[in-house]
C-alpha positions in Angstrom: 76.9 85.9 55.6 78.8 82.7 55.8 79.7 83.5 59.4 75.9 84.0 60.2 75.5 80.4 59.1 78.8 79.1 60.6 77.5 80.6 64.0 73.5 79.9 64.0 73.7 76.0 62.9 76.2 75.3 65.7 73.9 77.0 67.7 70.7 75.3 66.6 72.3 71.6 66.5 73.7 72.4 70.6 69.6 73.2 71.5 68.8 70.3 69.7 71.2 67.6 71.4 70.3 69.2 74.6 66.4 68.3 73.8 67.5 65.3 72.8 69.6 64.5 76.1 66.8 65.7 78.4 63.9 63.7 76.6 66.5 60.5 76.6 67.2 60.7 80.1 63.2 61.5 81.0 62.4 58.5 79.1 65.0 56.6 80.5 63.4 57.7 84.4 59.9 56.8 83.4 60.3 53.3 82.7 61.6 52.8 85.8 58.6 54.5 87.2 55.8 52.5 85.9 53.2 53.4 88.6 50.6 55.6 87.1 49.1 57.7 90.2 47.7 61.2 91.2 50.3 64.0 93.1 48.5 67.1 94.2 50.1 70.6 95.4 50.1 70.6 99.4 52.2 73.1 99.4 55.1 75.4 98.3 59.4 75.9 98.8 60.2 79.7 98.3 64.5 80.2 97.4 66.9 82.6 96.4 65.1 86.6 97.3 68.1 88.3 96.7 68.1 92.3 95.8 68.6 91.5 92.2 66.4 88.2 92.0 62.9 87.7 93.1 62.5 84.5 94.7 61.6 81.6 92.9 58.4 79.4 94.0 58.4 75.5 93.6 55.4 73.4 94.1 55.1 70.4 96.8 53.6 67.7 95.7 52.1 65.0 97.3 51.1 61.2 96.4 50.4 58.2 98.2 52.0 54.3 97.3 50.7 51.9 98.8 49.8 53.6 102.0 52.6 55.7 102.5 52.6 59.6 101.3 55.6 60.7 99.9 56.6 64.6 98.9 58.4 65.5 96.0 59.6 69.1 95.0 59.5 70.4 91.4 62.8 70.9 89.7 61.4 74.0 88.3 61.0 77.0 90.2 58.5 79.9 89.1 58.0 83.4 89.7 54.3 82.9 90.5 52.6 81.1 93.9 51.9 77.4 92.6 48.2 76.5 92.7 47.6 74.5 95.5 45.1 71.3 95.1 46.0 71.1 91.4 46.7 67.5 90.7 49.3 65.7 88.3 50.1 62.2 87.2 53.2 61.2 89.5 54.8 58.2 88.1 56.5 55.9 91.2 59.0 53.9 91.0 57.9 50.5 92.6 61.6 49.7 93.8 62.5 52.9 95.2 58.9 55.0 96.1 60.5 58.0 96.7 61.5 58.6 93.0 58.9 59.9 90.7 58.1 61.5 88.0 55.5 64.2 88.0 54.0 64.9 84.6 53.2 68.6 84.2 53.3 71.4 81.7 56.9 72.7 82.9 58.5 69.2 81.6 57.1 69.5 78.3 57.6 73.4 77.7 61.1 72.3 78.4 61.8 70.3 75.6 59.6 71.7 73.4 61.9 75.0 73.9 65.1 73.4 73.0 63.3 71.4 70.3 62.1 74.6 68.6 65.1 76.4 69.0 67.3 73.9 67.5 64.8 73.7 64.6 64.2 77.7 64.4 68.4 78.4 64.2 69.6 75.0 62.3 67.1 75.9 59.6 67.5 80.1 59.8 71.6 79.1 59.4 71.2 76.9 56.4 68.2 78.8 54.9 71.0 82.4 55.1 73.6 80.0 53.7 72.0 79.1 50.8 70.1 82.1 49.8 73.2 84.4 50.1 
């Protein structure tokens, strides 16, 4: 059983550090976008059909700062049509408009993923370690 632990807390402290790094770097990104507006879905890229893969759907989304309209593509593609209309908070970098951040379930699931994997085998590993 040793090798169970030996194998699942390496495991669980590499999901861990990667929720770690993710949420660090995030942070790091939304102080340098400090305006707080509204994005909204306009519109949808479709990638990768391939005869193995369906194709993977990202959302569009739009916001205005100061005046100008900017588009920004998710970083994470879905299986499913994104909603169009739905709104988010976009985050804007003041210096550099086209960088923001767009606050949406997807970022958080993310990290909360990692986070509770890291947790779930770190604490399965050292619970089998001790008990047998």
């Amino acid at each position: 059983m040793i090798i169970v632990t030996i194998v699942l807390v390496p495991i669980g402290l590499a999901f861990l550090i990667t929720a770690f790094i993710i949420n660090v770097f995030r942070q790091k990104k939304k102080r340098r976008c400090s305006y707080k507006t509204h994005a909204i879905i306009s519109g949808a890229d479709r990638f990768g059909r391939t005869s193995q893969h369906k194709a993977r759907n990202y959302g569009v989304y739009e916001y205005e700062y100061q005046g100008m309209v900017y588009h920004k593509r998710s970083y994470v593609g879905t299986s499913f049509a994104p909603e169009l209309g739905k709104t988010a908070d976009a985050y804007v970098n003041p210096d550099k408009p086209e960088e923001c951040i767009i606050e949406n379930w997807v970022s958080a699931l993310a990290i909360g993923l990692f986070a509770g994997f890291g947790i779930m085998f770190t604490v399965l590993g050292a619970v089998i370690g001790i008990v047998f």
